[in-house]
PDB file of N, H, CA, C and O in Angstrom:
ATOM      1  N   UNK A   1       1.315  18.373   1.718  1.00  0.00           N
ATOM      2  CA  UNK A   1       1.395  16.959   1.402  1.00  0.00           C
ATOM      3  C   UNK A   1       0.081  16.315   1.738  1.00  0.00           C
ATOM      4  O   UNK A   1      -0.424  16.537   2.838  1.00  0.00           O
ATOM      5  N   UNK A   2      -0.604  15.401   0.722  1.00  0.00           N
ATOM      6  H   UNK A   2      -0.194  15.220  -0.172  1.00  0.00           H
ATOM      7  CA  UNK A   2      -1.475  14.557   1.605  1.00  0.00           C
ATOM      8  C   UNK A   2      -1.031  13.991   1.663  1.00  0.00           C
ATOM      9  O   UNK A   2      -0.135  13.592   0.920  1.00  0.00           O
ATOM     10  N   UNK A   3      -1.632  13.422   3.127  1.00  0.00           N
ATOM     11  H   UNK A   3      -2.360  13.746   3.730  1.00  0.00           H
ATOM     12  CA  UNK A   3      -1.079  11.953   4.141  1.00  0.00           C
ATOM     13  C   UNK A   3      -1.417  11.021   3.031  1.00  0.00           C
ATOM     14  O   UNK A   3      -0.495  10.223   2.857  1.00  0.00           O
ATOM     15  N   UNK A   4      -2.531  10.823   2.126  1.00  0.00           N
ATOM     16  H   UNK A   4      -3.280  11.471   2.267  1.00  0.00           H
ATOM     17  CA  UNK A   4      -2.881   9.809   0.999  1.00  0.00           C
ATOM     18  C   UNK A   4      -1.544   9.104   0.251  1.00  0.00           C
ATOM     19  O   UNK A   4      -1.259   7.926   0.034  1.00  0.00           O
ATOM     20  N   UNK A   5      -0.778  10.520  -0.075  1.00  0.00           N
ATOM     21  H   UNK A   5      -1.009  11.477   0.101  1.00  0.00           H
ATOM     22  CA  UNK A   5       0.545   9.735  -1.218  1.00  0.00           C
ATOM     23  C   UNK A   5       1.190   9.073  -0.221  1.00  0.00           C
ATOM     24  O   UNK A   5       1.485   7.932  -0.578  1.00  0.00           O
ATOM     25  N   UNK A   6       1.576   9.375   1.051  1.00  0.00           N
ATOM     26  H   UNK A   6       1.336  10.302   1.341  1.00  0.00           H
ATOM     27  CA  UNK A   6       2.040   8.735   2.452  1.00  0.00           C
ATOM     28  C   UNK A   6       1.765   7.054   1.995  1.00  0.00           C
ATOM     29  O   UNK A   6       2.505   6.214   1.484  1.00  0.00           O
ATOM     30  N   UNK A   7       0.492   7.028   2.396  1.00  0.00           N
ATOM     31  H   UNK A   7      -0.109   7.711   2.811  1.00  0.00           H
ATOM     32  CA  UNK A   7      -0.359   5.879   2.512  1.00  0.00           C
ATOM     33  C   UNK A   7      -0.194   5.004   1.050  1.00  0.00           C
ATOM     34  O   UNK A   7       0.379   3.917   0.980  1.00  0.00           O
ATOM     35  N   UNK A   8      -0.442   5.285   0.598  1.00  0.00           N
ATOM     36  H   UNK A   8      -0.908   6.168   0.654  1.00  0.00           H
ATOM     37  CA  UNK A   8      -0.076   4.768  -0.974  1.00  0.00           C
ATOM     38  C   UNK A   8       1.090   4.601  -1.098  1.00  0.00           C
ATOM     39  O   UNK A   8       1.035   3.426  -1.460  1.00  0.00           O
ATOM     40  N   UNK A   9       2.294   4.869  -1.090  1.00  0.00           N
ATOM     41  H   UNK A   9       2.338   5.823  -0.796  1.00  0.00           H
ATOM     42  CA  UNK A   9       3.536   4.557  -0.867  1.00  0.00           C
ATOM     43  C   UNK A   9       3.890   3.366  -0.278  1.00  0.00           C
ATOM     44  O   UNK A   9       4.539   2.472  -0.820  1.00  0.00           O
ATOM     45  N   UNK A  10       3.287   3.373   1.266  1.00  0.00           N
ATOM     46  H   UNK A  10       2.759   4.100   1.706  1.00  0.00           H
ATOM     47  CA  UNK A  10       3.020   2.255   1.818  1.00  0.00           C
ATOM     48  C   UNK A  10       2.714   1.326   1.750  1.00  0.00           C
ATOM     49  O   UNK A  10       3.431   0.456   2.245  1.00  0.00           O
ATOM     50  N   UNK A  11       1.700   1.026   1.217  1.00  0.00           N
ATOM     51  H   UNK A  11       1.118   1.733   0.815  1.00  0.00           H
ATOM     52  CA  UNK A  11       0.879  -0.158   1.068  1.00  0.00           C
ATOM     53  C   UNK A  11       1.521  -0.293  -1.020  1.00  0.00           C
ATOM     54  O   UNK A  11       2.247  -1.279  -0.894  1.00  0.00           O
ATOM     55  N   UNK A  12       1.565  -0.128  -1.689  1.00  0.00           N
ATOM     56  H   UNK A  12       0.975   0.673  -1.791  1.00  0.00           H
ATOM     57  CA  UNK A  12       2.120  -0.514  -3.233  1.00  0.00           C
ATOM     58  C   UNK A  12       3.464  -0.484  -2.821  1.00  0.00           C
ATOM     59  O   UNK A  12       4.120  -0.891  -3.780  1.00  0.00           O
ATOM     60  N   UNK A  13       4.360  -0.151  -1.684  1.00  0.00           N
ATOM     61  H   UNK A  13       3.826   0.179  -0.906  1.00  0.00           H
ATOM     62  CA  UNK A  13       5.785  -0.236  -2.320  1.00  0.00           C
ATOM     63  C   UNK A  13       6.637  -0.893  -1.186  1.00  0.00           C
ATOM     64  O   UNK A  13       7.764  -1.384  -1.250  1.00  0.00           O
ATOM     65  N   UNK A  14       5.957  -0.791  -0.347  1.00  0.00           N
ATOM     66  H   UNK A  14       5.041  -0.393  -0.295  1.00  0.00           H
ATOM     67  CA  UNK A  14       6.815  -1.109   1.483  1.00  0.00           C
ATOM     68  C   UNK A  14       6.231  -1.618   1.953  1.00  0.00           C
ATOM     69  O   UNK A  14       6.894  -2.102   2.870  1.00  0.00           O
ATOM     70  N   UNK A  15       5.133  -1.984   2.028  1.00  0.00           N
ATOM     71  H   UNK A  15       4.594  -1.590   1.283  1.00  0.00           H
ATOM     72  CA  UNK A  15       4.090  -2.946   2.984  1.00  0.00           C
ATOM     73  C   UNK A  15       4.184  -2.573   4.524  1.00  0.00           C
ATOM     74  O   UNK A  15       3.115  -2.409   5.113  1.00  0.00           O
ATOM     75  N   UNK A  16       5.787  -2.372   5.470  1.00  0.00           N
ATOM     76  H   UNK A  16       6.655  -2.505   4.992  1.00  0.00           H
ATOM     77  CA  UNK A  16       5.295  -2.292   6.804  1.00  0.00           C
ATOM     78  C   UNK A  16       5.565  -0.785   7.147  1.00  0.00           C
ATOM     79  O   UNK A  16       6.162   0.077   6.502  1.00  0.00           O
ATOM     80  N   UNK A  17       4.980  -0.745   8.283  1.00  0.00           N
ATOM     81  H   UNK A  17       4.496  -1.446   8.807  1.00  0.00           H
ATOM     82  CA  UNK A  17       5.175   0.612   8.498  1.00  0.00           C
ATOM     83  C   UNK A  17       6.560   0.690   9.660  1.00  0.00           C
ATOM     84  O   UNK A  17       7.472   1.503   9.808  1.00  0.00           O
ATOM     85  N   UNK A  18       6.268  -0.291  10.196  1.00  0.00           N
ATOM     86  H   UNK A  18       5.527  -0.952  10.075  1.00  0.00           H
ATOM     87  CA  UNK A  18       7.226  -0.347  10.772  1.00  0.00           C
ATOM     88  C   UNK A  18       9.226   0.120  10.490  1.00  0.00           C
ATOM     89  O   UNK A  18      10.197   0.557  11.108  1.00  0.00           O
ATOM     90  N   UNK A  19       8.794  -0.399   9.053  1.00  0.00           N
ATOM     91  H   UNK A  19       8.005  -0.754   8.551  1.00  0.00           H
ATOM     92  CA  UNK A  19      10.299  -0.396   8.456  1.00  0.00           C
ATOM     93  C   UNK A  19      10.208   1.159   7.637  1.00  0.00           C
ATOM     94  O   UNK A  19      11.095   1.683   6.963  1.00  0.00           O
ATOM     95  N   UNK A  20       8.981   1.631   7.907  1.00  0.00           N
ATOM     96  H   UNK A  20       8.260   1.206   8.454  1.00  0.00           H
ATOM     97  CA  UNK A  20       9.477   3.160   7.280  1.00  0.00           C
ATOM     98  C   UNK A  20       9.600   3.753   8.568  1.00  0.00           C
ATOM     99  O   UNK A  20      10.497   4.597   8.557  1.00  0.00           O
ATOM    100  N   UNK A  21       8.957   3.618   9.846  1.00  0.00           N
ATOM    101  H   UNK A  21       8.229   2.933   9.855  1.00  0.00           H
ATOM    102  CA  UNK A  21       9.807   4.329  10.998  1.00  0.00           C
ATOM    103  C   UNK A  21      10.498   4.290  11.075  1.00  0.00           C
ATOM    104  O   UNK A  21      11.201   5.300  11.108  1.00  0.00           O
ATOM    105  N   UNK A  22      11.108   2.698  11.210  1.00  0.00           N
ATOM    106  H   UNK A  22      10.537   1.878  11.184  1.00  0.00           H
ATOM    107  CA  UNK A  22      12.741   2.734  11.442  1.00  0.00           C
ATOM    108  C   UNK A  22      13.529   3.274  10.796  1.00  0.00           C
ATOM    109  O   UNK A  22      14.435   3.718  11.501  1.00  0.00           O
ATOM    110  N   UNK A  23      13.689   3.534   9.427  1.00  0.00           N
ATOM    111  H   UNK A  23      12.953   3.174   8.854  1.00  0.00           H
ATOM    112  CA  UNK A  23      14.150   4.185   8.705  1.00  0.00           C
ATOM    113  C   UNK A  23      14.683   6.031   8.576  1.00  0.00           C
ATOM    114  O   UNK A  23      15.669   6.576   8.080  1.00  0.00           O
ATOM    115  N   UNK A  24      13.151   6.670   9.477  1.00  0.00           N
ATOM    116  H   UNK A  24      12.349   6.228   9.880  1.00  0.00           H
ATOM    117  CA  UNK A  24      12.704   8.072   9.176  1.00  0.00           C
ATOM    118  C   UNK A  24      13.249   8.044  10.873  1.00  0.00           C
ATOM    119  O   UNK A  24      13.387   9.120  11.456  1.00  0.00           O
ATOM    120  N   UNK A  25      13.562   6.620  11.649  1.00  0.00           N
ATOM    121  H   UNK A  25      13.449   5.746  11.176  1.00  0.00           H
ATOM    122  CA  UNK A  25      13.855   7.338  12.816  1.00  0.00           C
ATOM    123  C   UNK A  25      12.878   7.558  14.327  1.00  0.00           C
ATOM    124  O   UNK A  25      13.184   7.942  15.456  1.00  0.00           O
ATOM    125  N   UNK A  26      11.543   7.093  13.679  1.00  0.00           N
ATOM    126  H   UNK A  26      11.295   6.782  12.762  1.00  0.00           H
ATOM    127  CA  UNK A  26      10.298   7.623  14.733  1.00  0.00           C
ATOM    128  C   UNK A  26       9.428   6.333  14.940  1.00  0.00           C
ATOM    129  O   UNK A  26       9.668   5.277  14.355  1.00  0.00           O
ATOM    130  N   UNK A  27       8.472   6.501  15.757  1.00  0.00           N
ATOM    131  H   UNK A  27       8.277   7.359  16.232  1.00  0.00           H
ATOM    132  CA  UNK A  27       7.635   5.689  16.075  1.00  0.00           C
ATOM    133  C   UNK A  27       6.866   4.699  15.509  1.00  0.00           C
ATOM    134  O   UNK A  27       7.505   4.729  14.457  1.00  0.00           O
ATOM    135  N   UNK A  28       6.235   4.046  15.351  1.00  0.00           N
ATOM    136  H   UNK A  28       5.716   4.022  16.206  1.00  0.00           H
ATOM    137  CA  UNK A  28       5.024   3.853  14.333  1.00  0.00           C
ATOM    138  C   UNK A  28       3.877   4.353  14.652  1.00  0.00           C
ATOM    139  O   UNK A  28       2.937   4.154  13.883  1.00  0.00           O
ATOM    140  N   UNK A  29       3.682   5.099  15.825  1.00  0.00           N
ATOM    141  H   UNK A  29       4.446   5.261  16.450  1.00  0.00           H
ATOM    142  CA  UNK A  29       2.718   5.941  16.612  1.00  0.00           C
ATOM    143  C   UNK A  29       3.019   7.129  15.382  1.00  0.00           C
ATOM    144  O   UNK A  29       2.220   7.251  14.454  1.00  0.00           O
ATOM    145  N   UNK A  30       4.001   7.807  15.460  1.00  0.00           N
ATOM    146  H   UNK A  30       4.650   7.708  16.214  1.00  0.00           H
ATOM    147  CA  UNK A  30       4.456   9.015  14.522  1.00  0.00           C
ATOM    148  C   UNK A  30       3.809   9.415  13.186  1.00  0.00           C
ATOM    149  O   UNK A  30       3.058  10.307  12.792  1.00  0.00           O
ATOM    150  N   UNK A  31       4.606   8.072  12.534  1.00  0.00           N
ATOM    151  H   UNK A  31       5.217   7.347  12.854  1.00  0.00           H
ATOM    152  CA  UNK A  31       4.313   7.609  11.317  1.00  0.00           C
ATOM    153  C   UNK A  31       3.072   7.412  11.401  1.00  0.00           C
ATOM    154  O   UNK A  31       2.703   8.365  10.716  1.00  0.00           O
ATOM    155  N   UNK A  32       2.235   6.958  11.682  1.00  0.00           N
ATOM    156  H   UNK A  32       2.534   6.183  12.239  1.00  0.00           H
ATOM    157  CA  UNK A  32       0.434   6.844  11.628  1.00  0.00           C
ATOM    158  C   UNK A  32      -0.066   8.215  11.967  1.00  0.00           C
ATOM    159  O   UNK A  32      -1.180   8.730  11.867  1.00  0.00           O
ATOM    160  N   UNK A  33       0.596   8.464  12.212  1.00  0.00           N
ATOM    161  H   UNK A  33       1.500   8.045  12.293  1.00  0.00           H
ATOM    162  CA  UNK A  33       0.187  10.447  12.524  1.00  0.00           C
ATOM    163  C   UNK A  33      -0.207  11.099  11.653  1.00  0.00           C
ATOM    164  O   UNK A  33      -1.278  11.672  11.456  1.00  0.00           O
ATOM    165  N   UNK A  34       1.464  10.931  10.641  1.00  0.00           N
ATOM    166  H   UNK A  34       2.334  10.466  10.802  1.00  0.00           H
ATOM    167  CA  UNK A  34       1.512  11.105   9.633  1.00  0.00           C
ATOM    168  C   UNK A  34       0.504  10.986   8.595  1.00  0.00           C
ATOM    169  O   UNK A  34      -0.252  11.767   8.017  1.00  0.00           O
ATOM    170  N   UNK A  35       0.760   9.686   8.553  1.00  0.00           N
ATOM    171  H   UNK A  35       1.374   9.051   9.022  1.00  0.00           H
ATOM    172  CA  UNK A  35      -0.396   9.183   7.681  1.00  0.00           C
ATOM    173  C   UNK A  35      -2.159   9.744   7.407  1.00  0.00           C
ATOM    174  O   UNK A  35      -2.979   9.920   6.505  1.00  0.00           O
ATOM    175  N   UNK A  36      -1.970   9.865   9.102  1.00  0.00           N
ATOM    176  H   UNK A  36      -1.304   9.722   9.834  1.00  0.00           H
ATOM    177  CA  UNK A  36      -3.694   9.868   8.875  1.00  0.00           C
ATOM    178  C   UNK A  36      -3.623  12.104   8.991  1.00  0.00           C
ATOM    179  O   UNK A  36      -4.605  12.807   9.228  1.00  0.00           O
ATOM    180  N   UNK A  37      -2.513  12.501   8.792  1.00  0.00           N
ATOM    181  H   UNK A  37      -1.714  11.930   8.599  1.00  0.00           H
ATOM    182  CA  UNK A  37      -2.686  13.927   8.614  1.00  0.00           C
ATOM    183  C   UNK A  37      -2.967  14.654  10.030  1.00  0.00           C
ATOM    184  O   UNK A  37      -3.517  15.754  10.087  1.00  0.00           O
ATOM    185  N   UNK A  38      -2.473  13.831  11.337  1.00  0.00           N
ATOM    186  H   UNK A  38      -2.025  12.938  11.291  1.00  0.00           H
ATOM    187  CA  UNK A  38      -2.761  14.568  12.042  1.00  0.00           C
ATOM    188  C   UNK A  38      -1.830  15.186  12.702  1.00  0.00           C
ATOM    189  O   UNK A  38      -2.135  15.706  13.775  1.00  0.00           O
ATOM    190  N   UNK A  39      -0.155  15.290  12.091  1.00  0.00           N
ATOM    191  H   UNK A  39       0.093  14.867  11.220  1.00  0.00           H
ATOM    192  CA  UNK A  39       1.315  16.085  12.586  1.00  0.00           C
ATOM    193  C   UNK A  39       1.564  15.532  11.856  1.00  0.00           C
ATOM    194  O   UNK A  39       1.173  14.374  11.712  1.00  0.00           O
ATOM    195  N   UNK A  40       2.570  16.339  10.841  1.00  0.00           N
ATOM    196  H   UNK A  40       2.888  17.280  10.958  1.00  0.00           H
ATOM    197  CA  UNK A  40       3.940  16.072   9.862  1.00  0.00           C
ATOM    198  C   UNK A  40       5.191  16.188  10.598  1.00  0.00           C
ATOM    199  O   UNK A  40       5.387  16.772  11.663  1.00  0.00           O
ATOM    200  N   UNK A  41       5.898  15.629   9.964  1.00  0.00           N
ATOM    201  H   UNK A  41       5.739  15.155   9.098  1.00  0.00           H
ATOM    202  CA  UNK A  41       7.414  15.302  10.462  1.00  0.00           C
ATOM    203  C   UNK A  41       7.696  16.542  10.348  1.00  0.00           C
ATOM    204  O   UNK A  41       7.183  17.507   9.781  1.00  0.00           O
ATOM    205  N   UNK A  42       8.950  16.285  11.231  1.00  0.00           N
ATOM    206  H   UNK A  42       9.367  15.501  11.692  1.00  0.00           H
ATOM    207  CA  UNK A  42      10.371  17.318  11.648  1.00  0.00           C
ATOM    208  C   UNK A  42      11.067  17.510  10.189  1.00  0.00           C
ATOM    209  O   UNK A  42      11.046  16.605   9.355  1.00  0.00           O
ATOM    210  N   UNK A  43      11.652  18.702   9.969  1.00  0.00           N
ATOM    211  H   UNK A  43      11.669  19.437  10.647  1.00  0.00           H
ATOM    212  CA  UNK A  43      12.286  18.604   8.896  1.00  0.00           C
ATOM    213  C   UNK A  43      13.353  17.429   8.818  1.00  0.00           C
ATOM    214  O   UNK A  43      13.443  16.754   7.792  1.00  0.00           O
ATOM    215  N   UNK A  44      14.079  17.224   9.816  1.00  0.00           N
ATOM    216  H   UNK A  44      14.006  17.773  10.649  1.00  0.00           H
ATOM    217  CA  UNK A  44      15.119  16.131   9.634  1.00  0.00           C
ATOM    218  C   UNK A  44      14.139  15.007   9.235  1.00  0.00           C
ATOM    219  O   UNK A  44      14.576  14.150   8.467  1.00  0.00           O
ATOM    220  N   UNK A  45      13.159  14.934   9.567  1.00  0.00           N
ATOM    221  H   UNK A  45      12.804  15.630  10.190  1.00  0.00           H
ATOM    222  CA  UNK A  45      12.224  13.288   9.339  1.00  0.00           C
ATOM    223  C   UNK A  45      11.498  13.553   7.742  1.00  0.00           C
ATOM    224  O   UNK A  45      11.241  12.571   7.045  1.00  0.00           O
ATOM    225  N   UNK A  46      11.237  14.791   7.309  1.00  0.00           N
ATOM    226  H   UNK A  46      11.446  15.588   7.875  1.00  0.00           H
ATOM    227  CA  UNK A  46      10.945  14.861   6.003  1.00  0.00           C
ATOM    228  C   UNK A  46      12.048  14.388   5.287  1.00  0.00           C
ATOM    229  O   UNK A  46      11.764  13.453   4.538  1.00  0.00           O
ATOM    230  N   UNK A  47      13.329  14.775   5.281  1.00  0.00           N
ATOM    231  H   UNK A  47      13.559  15.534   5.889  1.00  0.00           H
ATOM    232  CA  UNK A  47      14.326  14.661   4.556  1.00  0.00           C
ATOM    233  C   UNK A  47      14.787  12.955   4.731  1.00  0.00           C
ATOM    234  O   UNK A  47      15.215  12.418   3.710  1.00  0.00           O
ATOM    235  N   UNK A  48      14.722  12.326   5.688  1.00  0.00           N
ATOM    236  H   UNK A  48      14.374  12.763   6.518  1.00  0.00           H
ATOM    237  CA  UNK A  48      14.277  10.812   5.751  1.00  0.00           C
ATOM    238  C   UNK A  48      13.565  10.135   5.153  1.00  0.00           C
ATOM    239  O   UNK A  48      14.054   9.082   4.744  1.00  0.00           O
ATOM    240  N   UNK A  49      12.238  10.402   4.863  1.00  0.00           N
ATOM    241  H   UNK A  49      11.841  11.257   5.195  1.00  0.00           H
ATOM    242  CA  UNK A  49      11.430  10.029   4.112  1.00  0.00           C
ATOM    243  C   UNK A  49      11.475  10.209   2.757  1.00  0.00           C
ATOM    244  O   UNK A  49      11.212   9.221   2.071  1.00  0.00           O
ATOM    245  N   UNK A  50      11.713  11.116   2.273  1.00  0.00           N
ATOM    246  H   UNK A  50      11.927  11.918   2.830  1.00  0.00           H
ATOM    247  CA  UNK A  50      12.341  11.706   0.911  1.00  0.00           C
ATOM    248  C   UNK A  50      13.815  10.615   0.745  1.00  0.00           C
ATOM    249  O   UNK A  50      14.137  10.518  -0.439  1.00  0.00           O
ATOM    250  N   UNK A  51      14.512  10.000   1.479  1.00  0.00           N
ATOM    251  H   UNK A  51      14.250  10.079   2.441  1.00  0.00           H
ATOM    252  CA  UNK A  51      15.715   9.481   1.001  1.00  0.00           C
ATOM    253  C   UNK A  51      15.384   8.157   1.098  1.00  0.00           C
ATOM    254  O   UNK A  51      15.964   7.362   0.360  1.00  0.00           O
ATOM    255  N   UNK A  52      14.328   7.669   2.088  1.00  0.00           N
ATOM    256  H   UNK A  52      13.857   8.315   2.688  1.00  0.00           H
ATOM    257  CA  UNK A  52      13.691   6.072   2.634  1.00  0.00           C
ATOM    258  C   UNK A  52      13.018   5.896   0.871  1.00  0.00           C
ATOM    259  O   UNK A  52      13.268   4.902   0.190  1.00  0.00           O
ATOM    260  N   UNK A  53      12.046   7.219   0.313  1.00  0.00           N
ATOM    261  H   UNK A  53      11.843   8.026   0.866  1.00  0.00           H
ATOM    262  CA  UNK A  53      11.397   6.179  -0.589  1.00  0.00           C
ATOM    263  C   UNK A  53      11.772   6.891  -2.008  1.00  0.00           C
ATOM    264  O   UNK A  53      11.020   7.172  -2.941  1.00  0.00           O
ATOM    265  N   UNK A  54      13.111   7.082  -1.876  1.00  0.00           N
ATOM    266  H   UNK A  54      13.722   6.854  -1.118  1.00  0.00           H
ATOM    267  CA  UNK A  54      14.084   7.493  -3.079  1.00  0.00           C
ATOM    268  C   UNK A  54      13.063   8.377  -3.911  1.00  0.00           C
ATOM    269  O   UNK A  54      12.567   8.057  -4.991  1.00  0.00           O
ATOM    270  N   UNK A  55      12.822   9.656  -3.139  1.00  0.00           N
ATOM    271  H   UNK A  55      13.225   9.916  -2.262  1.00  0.00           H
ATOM    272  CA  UNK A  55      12.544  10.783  -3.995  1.00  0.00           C
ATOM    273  C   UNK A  55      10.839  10.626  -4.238  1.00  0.00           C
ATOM    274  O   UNK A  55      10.260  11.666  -4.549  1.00  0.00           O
ATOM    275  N   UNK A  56      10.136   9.554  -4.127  1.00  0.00           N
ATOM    276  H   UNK A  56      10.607   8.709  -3.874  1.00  0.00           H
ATOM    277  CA  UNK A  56       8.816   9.646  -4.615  1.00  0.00           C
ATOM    278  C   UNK A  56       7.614  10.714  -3.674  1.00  0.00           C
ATOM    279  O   UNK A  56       6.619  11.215  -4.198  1.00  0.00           O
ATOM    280  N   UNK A  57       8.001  10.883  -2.237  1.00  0.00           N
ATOM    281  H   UNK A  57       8.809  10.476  -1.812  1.00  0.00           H
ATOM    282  CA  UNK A  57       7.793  12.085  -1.519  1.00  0.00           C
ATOM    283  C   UNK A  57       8.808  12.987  -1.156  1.00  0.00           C
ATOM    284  O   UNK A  57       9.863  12.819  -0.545  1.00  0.00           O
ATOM    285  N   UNK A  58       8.564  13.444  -1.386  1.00  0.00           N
ATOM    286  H   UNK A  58       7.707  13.580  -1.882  1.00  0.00           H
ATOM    287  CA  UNK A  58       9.801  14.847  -1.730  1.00  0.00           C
ATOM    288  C   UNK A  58       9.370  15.645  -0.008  1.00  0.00           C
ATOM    289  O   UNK A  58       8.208  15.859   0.337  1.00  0.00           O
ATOM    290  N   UNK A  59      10.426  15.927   0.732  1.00  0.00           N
ATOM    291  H   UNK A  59      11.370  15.753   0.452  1.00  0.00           H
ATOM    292  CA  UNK A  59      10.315  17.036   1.867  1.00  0.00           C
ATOM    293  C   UNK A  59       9.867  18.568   1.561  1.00  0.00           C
ATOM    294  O   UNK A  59       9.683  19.431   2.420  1.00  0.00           O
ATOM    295  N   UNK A  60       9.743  18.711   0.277  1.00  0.00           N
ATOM    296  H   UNK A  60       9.892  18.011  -0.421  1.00  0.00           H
ATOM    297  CA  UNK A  60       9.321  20.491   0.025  1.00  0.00           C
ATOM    298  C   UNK A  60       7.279  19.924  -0.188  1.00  0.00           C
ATOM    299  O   UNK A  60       6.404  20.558  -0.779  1.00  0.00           O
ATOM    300  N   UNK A  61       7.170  18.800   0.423  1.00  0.00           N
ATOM    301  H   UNK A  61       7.881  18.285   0.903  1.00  0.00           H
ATOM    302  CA  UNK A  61       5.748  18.158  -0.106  1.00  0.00           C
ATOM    303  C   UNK A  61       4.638  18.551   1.093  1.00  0.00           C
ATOM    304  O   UNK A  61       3.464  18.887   0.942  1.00  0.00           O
ATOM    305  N   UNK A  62       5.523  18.373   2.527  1.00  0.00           N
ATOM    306  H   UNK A  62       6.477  18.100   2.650  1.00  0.00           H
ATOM    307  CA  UNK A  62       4.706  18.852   3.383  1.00  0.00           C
ATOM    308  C   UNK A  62       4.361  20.067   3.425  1.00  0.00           C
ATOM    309  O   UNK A  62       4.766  20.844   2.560  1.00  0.00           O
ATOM    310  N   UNK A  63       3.434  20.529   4.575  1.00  0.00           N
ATOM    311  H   UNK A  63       3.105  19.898   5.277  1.00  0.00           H
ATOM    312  CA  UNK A  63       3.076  22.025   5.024  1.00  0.00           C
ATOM    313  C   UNK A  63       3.902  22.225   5.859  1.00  0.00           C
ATOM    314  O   UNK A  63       4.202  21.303   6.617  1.00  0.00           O
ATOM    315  N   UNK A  64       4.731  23.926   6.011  1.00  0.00           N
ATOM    316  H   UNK A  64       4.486  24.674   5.394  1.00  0.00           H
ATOM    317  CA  UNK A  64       5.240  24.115   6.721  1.00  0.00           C
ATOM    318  C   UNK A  64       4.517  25.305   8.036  1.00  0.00           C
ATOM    319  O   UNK A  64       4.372  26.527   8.035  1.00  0.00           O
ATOM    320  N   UNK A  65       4.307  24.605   8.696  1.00  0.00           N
ATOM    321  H   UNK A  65       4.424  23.611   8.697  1.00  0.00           H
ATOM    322  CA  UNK A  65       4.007  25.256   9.855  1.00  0.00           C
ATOM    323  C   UNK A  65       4.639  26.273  10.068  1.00  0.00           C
ATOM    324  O   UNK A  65       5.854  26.132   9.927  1.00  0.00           O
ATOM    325  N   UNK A  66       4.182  27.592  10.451  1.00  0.00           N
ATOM    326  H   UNK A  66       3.195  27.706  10.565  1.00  0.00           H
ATOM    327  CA  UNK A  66       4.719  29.024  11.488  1.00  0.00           C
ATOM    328  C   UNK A  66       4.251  28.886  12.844  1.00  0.00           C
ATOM    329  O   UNK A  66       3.095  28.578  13.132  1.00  0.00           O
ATOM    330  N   UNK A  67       5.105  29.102  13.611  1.00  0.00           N
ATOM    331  H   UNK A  67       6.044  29.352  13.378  1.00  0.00           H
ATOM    332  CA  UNK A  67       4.529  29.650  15.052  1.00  0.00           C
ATOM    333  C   UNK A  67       4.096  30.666  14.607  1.00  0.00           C
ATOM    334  O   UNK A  67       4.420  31.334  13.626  1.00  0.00           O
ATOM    335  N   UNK A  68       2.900  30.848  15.790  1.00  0.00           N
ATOM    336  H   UNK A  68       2.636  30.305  16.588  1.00  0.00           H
ATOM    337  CA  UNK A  68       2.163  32.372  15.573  1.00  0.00           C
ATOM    338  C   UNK A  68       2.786  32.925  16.222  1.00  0.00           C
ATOM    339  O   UNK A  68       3.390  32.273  17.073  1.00  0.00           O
ATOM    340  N   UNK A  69       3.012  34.651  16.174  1.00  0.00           N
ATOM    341  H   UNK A  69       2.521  35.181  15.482  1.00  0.00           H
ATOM    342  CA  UNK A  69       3.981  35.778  16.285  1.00  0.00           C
ATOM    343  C   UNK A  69       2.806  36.693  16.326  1.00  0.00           C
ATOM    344  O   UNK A  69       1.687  36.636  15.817  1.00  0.00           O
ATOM    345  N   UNK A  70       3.329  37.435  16.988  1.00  0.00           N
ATOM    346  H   UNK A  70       4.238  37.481  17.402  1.00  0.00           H
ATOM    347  CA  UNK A  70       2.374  39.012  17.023  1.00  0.00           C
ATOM    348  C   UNK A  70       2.449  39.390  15.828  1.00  0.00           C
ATOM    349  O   UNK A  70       3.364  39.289  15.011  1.00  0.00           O
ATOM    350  N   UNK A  71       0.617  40.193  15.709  1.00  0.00           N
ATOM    351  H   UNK A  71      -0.126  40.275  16.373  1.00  0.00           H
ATOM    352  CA  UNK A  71       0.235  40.703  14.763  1.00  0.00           C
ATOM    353  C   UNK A  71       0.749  41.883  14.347  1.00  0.00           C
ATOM    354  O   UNK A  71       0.934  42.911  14.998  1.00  0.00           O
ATOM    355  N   UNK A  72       0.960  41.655  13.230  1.00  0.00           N
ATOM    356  H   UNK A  72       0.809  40.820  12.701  1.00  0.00           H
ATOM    357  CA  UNK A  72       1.502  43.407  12.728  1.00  0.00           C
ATOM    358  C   UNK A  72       0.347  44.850  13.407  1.00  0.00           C
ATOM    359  O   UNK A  72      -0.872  44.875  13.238  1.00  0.00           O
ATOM    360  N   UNK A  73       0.813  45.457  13.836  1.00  0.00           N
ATOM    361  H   UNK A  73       1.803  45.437  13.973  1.00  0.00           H
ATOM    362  CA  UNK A  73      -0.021  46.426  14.036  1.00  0.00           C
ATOM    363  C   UNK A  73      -0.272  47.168  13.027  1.00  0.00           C
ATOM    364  O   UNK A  73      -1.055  48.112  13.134  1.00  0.00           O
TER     365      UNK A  73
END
């Protein structure tokens, strides 16, 4: 996901950020996280966001992180 469509969402369709935390559940600390690409949401908070801005960011949009695991030998 870029944090950009985030941001753009925001500002053309919702104006506060506030009311998309409340919504997704999290901070506005979080949400600016978000935004600026520096931690993506929890899956439960993707799937929030995906229902907050009726489908226009989709939760299959982010990166999904792996814990690192031992290397195959």
């Amino acid at each position: 996901m870029n944090p950009r469509k985030l941001r753009t969402w925001m500002r053309l369709k919702h104006g506060r950020a506030s009311n998309t935390a409340r919504a997704c559940g999290v901070s506005r600390q979080s949400l600016w996280k978000w935004v600026l690409g520096t931690s993506t949401p929890s899956p439960e908070n993707r799937i929030a966001l995906e229902i907050h801005t009726k489908g226009k960011i989709k939760s299959e949009d982010w990166p999904h992180h792996k814990k690192p695991g031992p290397k195959p030998a």
